[in-house]
C-alpha positions in Angstrom: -25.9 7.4 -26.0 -24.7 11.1 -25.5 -22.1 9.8 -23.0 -22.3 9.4 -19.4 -24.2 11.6 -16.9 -22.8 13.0 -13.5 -24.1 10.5 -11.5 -22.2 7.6 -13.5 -19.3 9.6 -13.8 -19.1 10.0 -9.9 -19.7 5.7 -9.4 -17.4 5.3 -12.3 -15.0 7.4 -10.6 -15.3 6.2 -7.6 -14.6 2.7 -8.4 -11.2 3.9 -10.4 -10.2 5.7 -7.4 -11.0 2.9 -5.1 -9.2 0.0 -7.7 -6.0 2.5 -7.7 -5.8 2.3 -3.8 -6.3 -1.2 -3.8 -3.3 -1.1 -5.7 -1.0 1.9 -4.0 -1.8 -0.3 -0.6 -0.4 -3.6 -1.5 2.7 -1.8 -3.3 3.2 -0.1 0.2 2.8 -3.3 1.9 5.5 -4.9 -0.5 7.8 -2.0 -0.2 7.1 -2.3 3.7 8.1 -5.5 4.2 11.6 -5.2 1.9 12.4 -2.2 4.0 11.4 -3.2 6.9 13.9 -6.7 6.4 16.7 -4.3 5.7 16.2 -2.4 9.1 16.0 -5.1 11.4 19.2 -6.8 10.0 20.7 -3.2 10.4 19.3 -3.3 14.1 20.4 -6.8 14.6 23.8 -5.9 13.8 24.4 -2.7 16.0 22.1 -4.2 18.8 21.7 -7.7 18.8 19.0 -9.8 18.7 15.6 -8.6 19.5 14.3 -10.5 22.9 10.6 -10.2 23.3 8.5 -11.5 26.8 
């Protein structure tokens, strides 16, 4: 085996890339949510409770 041609390199590759944002997303999502908790307790406190219709 002389190594890996183009083609693989480019499917191999692809599914790194894809596996890595697989992983970027749910560390957004987790970073989202803890942020996102700390804003609306901020917003609660200067503006009261959120009333939706």
């Amino acid at each position: 085996m002389n190594g890996l041609t183009p083609s693989e390199i480019m499917f191999y590759g692809g599914i790194a890339v894809m596996c890595l944002t697989a992983v970027a997303a749910v560390c957004c999502v987790i970073l989202f949510k803890i942020t996102g908790k700390k804003i609306r307790k901020i917003l609660e406190q200067e503006y009261g409770k959120c009333h939706r219709q």
